[in-house]
C-alpha positions as CSV (number, residue, x, y, z in Angstrom):
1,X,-66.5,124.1,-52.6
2,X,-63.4,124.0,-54.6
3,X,-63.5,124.4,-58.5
4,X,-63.7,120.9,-60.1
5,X,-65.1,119.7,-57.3
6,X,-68.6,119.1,-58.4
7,X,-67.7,117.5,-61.8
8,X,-64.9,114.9,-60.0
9,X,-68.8,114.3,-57.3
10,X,-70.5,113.9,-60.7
11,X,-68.1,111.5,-62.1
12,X,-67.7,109.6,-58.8
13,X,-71.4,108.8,-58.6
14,X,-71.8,108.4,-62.2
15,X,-69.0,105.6,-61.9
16,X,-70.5,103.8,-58.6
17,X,-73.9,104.1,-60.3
18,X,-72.9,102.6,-63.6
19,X,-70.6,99.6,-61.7
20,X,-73.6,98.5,-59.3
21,X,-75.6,97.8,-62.5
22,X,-73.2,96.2,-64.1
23,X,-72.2,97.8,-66.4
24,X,-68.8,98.6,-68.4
25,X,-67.9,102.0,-69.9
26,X,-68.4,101.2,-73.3
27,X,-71.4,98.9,-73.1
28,X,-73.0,102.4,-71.1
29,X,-71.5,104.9,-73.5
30,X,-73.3,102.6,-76.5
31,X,-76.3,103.1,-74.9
32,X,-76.1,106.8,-75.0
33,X,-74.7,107.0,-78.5
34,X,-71.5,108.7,-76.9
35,X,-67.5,107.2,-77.2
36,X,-66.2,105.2,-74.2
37,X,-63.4,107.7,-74.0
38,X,-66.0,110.8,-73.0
39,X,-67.8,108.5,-70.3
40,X,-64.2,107.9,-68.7
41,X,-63.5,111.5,-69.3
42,X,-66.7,112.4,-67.1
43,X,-65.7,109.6,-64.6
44,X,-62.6,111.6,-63.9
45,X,-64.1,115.3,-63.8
46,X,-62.1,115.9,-66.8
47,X,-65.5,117.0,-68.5
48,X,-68.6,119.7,-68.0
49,X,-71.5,118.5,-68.4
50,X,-74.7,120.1,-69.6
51,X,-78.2,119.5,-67.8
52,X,-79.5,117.9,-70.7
53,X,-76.4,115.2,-70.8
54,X,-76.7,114.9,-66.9
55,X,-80.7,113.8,-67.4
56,X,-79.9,111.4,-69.9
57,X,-77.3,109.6,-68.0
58,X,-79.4,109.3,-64.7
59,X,-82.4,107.9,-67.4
60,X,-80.4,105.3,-68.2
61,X,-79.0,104.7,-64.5
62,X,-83.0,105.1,-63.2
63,X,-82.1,107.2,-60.7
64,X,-82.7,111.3,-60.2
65,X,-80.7,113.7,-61.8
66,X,-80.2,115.3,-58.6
67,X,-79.0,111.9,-56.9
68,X,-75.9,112.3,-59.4
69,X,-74.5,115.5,-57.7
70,X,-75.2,113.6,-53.9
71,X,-72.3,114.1,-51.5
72,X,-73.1,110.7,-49.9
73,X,-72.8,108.5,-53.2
74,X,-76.1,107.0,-54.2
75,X,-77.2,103.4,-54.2
C-alpha cells in the first residue's frame, strides 16, 4: 500500500458516506463540533486521523468504524 493511501480510502468513504445521507460538510462537521474546513481536509487525505475521531465520525454515519477503511466503498 502506498503512503497516504489509507487516509485518501478514509476520506473517500467518509465522503460517499456522508453524501448518501444527505448531508453537506458543514451541516456534518456541526454535528461533530469540528470546522467544515477539517472535514474537507479529511475528505482529501490531507489529515490523520486518530481512532477516537474515526469512531465518532462512523457514530454519526451509523456505520462500523471498520467499514470506513473498506476498499470496496460502503453503502
Amino acid at each position: 500500500m502506498a503512503e497516504g493511501e489509507l487516509q485518501r480510502r478514509v476520506g473517500a468513504n467518509l465522503r460517499l458516506l456522508r453524501v448518501e445521507r444527505g448531508y453537506s460538510q458543514e451541516a456534518f462537521a456541526d454535528h461533530l463540533g469540528y470546522h467544515r474546513t477539517f472535514i474537507g481536509g479529511v475528505e482529501r487525505g490531507e489529515r490523520n486521523l486518530t481512532l477516537r475521531t474515526v469512531e465518532r465520525l462512523a457514530a454519526l454515519l451509523e456505520v462500523d468504524p471498520v467499514d470506513l477503511f473498506a476498499v470496496t466503498p460502503p453503502s
